[in-house]
C-alpha positions as CSV (number, residue, x, y, z in Angstrom):
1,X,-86.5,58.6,-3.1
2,X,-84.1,61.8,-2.8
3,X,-86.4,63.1,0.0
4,X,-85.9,59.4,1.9
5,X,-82.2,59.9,1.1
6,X,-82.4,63.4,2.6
7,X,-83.8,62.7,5.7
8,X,-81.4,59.8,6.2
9,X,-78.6,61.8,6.1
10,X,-80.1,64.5,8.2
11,X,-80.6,61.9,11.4
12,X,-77.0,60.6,10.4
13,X,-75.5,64.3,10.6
14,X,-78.1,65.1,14.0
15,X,-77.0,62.2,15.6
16,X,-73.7,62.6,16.5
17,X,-74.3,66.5,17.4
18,X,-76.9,64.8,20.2
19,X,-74.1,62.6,21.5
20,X,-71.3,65.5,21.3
21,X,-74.0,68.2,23.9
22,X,-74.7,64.7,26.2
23,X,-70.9,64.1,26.5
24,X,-70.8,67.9,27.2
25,X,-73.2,67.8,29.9
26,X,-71.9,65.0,31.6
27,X,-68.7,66.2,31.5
28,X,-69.6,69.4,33.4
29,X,-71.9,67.8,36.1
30,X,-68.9,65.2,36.6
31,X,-66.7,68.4,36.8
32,X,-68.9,70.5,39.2
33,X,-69.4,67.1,41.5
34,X,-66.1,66.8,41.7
35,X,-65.9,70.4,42.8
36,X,-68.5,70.0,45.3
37,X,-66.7,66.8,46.7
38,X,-63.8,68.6,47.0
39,X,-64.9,71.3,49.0
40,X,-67.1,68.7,51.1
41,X,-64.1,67.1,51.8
42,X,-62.1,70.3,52.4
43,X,-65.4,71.2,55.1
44,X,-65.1,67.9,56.8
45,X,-61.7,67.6,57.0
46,X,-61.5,71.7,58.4
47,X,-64.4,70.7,60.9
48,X,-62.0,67.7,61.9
49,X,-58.9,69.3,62.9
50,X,-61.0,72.2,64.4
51,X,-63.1,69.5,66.8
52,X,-60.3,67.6,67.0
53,X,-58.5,71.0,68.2
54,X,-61.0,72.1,70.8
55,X,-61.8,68.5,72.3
56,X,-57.8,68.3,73.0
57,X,-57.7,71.7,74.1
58,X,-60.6,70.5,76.9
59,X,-59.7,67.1,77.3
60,X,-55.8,66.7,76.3
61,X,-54.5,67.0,79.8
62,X,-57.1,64.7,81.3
63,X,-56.6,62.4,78.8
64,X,-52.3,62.5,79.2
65,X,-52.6,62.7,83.2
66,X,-55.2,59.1,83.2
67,X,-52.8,57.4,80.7
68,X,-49.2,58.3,82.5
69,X,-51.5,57.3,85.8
70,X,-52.0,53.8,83.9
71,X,-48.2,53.5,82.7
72,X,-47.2,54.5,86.9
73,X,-49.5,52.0,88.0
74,X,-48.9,49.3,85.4
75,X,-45.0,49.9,86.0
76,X,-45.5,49.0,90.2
77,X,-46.9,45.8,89.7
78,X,-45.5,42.7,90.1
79,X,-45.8,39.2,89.9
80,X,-47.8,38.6,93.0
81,X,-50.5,41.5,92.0
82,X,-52.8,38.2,90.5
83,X,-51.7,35.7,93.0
84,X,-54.4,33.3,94.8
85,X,-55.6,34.7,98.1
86,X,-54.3,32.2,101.1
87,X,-55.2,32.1,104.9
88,X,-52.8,33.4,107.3
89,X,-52.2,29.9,109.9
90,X,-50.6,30.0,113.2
91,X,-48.8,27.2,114.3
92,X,-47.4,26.5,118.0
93,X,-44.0,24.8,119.1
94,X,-44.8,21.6,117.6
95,X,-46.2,22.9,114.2
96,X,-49.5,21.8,115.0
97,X,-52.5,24.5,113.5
98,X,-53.8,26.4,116.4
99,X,-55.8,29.4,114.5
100,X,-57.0,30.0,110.7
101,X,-57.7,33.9,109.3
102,X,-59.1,34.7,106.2
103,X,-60.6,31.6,105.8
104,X,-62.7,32.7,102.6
105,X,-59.3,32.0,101.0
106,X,-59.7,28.6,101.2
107,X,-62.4,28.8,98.6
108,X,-59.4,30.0,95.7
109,X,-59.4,27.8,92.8
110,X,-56.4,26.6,90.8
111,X,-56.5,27.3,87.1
112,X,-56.7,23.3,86.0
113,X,-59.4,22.9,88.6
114,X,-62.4,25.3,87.4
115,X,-65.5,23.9,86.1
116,X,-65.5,23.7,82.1
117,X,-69.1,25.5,82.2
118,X,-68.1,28.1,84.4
119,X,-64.4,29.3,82.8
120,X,-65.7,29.1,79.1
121,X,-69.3,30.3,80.3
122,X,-67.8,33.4,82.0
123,X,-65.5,34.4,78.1
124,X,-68.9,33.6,76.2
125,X,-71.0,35.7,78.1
126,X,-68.6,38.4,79.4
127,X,-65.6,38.8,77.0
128,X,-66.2,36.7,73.2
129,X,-62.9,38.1,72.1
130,X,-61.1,37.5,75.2
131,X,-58.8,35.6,73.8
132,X,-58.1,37.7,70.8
133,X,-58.0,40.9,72.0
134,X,-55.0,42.7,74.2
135,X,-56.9,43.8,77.4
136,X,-59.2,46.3,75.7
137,X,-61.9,45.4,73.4
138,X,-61.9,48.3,70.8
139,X,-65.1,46.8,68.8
140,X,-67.3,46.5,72.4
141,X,-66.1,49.7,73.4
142,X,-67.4,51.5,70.1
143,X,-70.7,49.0,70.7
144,X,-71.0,50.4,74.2
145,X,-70.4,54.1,72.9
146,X,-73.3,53.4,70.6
147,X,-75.4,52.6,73.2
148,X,-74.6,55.3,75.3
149,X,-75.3,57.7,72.7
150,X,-79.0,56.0,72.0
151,X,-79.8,56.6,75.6
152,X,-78.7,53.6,77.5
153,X,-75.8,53.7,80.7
154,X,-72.1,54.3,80.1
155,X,-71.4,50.7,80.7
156,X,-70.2,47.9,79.2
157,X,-67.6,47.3,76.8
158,X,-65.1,46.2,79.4
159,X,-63.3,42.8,78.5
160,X,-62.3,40.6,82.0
161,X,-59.2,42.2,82.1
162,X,-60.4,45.8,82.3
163,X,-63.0,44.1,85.6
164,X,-59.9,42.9,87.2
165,X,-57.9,45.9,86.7
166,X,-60.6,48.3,88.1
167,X,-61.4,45.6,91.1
168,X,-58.6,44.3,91.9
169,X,-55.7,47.0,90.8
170,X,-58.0,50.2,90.6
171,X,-60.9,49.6,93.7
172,X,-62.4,52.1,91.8
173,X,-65.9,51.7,90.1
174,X,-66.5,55.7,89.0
175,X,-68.1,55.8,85.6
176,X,-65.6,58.9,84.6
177,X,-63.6,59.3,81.5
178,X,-60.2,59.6,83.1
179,X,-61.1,56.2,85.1
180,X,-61.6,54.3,82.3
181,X,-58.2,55.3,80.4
182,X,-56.1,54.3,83.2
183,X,-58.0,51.4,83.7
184,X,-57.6,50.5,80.2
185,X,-53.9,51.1,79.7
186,X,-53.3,49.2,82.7
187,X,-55.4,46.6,81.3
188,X,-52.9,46.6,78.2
189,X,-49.8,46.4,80.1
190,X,-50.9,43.8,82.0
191,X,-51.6,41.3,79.3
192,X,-47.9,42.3,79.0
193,X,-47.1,40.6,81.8
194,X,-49.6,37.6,82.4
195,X,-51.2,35.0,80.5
196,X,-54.7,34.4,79.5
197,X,-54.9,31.9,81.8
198,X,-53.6,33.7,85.3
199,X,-56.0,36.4,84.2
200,X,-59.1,34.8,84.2
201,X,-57.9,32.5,87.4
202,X,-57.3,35.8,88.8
203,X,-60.7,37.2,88.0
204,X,-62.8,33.9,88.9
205,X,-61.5,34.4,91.6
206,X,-61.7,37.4,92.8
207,X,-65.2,38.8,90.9
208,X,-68.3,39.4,93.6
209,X,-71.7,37.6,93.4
210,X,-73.2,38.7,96.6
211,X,-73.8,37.4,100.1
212,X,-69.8,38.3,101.1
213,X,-69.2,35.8,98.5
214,X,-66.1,36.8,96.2
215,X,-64.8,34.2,93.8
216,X,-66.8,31.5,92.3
217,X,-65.6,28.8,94.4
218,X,-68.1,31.1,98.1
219,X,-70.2,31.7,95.5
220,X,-71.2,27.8,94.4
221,X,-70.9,26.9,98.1
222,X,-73.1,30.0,99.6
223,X,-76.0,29.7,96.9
224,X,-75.8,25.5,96.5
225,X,-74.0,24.4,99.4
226,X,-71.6,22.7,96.7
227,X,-68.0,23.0,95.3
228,X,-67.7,24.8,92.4
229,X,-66.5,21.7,90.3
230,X,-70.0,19.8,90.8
231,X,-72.0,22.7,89.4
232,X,-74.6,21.7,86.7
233,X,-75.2,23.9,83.5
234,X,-77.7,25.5,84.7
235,X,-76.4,26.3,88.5
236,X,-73.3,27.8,86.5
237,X,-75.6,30.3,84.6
238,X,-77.2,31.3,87.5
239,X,-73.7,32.0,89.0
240,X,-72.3,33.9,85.8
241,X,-75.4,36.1,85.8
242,X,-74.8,37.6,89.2
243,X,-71.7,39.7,88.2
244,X,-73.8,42.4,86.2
245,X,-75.7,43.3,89.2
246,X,-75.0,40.8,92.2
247,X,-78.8,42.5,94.0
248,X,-81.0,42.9,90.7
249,X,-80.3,39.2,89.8
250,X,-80.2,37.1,93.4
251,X,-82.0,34.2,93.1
252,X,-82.8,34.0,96.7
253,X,-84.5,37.4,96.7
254,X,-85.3,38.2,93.0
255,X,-85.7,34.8,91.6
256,X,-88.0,35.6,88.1
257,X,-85.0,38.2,87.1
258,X,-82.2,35.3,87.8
259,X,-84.4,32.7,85.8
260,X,-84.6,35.6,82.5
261,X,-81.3,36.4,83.2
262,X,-80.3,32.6,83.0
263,X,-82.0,32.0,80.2
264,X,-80.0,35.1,78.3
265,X,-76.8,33.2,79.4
266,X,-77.8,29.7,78.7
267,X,-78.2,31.4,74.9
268,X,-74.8,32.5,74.8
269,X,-73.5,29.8,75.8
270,X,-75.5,27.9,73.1
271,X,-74.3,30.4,70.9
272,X,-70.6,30.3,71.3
273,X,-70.7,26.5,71.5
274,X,-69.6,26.4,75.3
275,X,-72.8,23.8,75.4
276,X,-75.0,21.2,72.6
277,X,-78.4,22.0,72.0
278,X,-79.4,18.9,74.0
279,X,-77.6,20.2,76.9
280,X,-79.2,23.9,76.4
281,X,-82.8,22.3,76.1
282,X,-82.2,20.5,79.6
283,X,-80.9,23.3,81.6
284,X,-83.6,25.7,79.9
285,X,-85.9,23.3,81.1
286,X,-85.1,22.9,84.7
287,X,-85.7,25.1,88.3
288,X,-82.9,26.4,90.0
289,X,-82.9,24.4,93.2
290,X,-81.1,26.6,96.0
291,X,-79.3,25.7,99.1
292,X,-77.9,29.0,101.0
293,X,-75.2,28.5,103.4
294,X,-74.0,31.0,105.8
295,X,-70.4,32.0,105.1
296,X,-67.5,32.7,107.4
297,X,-64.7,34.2,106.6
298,X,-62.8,34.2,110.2
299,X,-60.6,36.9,111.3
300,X,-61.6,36.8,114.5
301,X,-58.0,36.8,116.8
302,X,-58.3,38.9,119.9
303,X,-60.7,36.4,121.9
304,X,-57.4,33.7,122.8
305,X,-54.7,35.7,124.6
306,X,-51.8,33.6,123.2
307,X,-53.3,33.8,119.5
308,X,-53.7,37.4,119.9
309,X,-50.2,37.6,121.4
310,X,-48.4,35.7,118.6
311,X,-50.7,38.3,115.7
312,X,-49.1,41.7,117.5
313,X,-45.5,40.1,117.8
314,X,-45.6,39.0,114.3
315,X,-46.7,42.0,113.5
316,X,-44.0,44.1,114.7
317,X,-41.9,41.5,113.1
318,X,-43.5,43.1,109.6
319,X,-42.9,46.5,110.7
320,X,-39.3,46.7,112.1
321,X,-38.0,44.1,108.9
322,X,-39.8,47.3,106.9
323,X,-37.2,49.9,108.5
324,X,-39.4,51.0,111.2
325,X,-37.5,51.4,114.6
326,X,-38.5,50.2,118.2
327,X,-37.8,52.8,121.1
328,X,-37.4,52.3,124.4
329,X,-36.8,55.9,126.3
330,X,-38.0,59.0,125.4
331,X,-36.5,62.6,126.2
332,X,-40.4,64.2,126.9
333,X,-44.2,62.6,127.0
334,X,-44.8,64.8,123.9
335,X,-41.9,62.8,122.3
336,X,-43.5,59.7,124.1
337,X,-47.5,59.8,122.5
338,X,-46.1,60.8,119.4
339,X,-43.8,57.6,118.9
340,X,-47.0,55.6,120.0
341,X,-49.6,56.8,117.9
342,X,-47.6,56.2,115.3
343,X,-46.1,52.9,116.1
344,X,-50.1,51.7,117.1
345,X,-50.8,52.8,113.6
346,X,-48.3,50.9,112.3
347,X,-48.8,47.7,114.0
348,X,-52.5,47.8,112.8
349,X,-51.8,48.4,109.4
350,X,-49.5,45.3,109.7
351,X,-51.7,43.6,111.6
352,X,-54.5,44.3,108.4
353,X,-51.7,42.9,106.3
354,X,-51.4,39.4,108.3
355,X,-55.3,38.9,108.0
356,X,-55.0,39.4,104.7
357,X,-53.9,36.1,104.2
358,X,-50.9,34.5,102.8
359,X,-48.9,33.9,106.2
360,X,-47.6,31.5,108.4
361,X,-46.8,32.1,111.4
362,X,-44.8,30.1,113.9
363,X,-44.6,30.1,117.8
364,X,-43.5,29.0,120.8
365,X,-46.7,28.6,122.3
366,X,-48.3,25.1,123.8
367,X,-51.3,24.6,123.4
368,X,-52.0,22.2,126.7
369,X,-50.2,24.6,129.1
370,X,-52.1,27.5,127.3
371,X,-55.6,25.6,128.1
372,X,-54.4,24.5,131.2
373,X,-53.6,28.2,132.1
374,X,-56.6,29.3,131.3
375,X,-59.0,26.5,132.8
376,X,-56.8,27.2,136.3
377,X,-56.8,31.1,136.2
378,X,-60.5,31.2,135.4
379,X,-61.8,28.7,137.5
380,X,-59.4,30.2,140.7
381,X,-61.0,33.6,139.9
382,X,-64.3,33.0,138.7
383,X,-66.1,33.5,142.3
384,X,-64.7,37.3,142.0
385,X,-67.5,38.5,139.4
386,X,-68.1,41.9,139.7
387,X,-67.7,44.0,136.8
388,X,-66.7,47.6,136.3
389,X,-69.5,49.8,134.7
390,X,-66.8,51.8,132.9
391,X,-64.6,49.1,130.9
392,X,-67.7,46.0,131.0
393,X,-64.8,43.9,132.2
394,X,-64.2,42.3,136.0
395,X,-62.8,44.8,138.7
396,X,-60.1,41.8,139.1
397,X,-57.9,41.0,136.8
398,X,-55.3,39.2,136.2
399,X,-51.9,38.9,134.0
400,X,-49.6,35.3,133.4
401,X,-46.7,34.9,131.6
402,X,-45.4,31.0,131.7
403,X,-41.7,30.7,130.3
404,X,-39.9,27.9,129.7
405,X,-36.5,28.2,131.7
406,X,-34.2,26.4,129.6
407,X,-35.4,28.4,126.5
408,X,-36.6,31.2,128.3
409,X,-39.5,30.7,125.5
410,X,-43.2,32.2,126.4
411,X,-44.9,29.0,126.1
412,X,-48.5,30.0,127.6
413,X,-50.0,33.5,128.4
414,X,-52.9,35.1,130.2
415,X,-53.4,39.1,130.0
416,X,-56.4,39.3,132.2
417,X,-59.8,38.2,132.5
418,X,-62.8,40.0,130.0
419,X,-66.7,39.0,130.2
420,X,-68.7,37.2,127.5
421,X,-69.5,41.2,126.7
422,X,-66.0,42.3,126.0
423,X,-62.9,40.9,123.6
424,X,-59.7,39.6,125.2
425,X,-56.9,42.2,124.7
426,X,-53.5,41.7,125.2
427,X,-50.5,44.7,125.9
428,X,-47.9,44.8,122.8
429,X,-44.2,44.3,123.6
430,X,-41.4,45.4,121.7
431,X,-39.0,43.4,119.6
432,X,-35.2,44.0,119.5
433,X,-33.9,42.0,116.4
434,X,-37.3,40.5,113.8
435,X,-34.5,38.1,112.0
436,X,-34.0,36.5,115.2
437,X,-36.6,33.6,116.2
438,X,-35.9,34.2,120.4
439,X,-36.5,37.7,120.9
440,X,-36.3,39.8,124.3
441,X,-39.6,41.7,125.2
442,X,-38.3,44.5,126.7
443,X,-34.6,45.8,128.0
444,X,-36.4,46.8,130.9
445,X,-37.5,43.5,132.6
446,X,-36.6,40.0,133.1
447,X,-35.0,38.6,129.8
448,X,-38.6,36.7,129.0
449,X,-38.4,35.4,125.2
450,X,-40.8,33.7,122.7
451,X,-40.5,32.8,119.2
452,X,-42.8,34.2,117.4
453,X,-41.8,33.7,113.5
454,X,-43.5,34.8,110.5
455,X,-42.8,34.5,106.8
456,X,-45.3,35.7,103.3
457,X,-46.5,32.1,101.3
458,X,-46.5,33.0,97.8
């Protein structure tokens, strides 16, 4: 019994020494983790400020010069940056149309009149968080970083504002570093200044799916023959799928790579509840039935004499209401080429402007006397054919100016006679006063005046 008793109290005395040297040891690994921790952290936190130190030591100005470049840009913008494209329209005396440019702008869509497949098909599949985010998407970006880094391209990431912006705004496509931060602070500021909505009118508009087709409205007409509105599920897929690569994925020319590429997009749409799994099993299930149509875009203006006429008066309109000045003498013919190379280069970037679309523009031309004009000058001359070898036009030629002579308006006019091989042209006059509608060709001849009036549509 007293040796029971004896071991008894020996485990009772052992025991708590056992616990004591465990607590011990424990409490010097947790103190030399912590050590090691510490110093971890002290490593990482050194190697921080030191990478952090020689990457803005390489990069800092690039990185300060592409985002003040964004705030410059973002700063000039203004309200009519996103506007709808429009066709420039001359009218003559009456008001009556006689010529449409830009004609492709007559394929613009208003925001209440998109199709529902297309306009949520285009956030689902392009840019989920569009309408949470504040131009840039900083969870895609860090997706498309991770990508890069696992060997794929340095692209994606970029939300439908950042497209416009470097479309639209930028015209620049460059896959550099400095690129994309001014793209993307402009992208910011710009969200600034528009809503949701005029941003992704703007980009429906304006994105390219191929074939000279930019906006979705050429692009349902040039691939079905339809308008946009009447596009099925599946036609709309095979539209949103072109703006990755508008070649790779042309169902007239690549038609297996639009049908995967559909199918990828159909899922998204699935997924993000743009369409019912009844409607995804039908358009999964269908063939993309195609109907190209040619597309014109006219700006075609120097083969009518009076059209051409009204586009280089209008123009000069443009130039002189945006300070430049009209001379008549000159002291030397140095002083003489010089004015007119750069008042030619002026009128044609003007005259780039008009076809740009958005004006109308209002003359004093009519339209029977011009045709009867023509019909008699032609016809009179047309037994006079021979053509100089030099200039492809006839060796006769011809110039008629009909004014009225209680206006003194230019109502019809004839500059000479070209062949089916050569454009009409016809010789710019000079403007004294744009703000006035009757305006004097030149101080040098007969006081002959047209009105030739031109104003921006917004």
């Amino acid at each position: 019994m007293d040796n029971e008793f004896k071991k008894t109290d020996d485990n009772i005395t052992s025991t708590p020494s056992r616990n004591k040297k465990k607590k011990l040891r424990k409490f010097k690994q947790k103190r030399f983790y912590k050590k090691v921790w510490f110093w971890v952290l002290i490593a990482l936190t050194s190697l921080t400020f030191v990478g952090g130190y020689v990457a803005w030591s390489k990069y800092g100005k690039m990185v300060t010069e592409a985002t003040n470049t964004g705030y410059q840009i973002a700063e000039s913008l203004d309200k009519n940056i996103l506007r709808s494209d429009q066709p420039t329209i001359i009218y003559d005396y009456q008001g009556n149309e006689i010529k449409r440019l830009n004609t492709q702008a007559d394929y613009q869509v208003k925001t209440e009149d998109f199709n529902k497949y297309l306009r949520q098909g285009f956030v689902a599949t392009e840019d989920e968080r569009f309408y949470q985010h504040h131009g840039v998407d900083l969870w895609a970006t860090l997706r498309a970083i991770g990508s890069y880094l696992k060997g794929g391209g340095l692209q994606g990431g970029s939300t439908i504002t950042q497209q416009l912006v470097k479309n639209k705004i930028l015209k620049n496509s460059e896959q550099t570093s400095s690129r994309k931060i001014t793209e993307q602070v402009i992208a910011q500021e710009l969200e600034k200044k528009f809503s949701k909505d005029e941003i992704l009118t703007a980009y429906l508009n304006y994105v390219y799916f191929g074939h000279g087709s930019n906006g979705v409205g050429m692009a349902a007409k040039y691939y079905f023959n339809k308008d946009q509105k009447d596009l099925t599920i599946r036609e709309s897929a095979v539209i949103i799928g072109l703006t990755n690569n508008p070649t790779l994925y042309d169902p007239t020319i690549n038609p297996e790579n639009s049908d995967e590429k559909v199918s990828e997009i159909l899922g998204k749409m699935l997924r993000n509840k743009v369409i019912t799994k009844e409607e995804y099993d039908e358009a999964i299930n269908q063939k993309t039935e195609l109907h190209p149509t040619p597309l014109v875009n006219e700006k075609e203006y120097t083969d009518n004499y009076a059209i051409s006429f009204a586009m280089n008066r209008a123009a000069e309109n443009l130039a002189v209401a945006d300070g430049f000045e009209l001379k008549y003498k000159f002291n030397s013919d140095e002083e003489y080429k010089e004015y007119h190379r750069i008042y030619n280069q002026t009128l044609q970037d003007k005259l780039e402007q008009i076809l740009s679309g958005g004006y109308k523009i209002y003359t004093s031309i009519n339209q029977e006397l011009q045709a009867d004009l023509e019909n008699k000058i032609y016809s009179e001359l047309a037994k006079y054919s021979d053509v100089n070898s030099s200039t492809g036009k006839y060796d006769l030629q011809t110039s008629v100016t009909v004014v009225d002579n209680q206006t003194h308006n230019v109502v019809a006019i004839v500059g000479g006679r070209g062949t089916e091989m050569t454009m009409l042209t016809v010789p710019i006059s000079f403007l004294d006063n744009p703000d006035q509608r009757l305006n004097q060709l030149s101080p040098t001849r007969q006081p002959l005046k047209t009105v030739v009036y031109c104003h921006k549509v917004w």
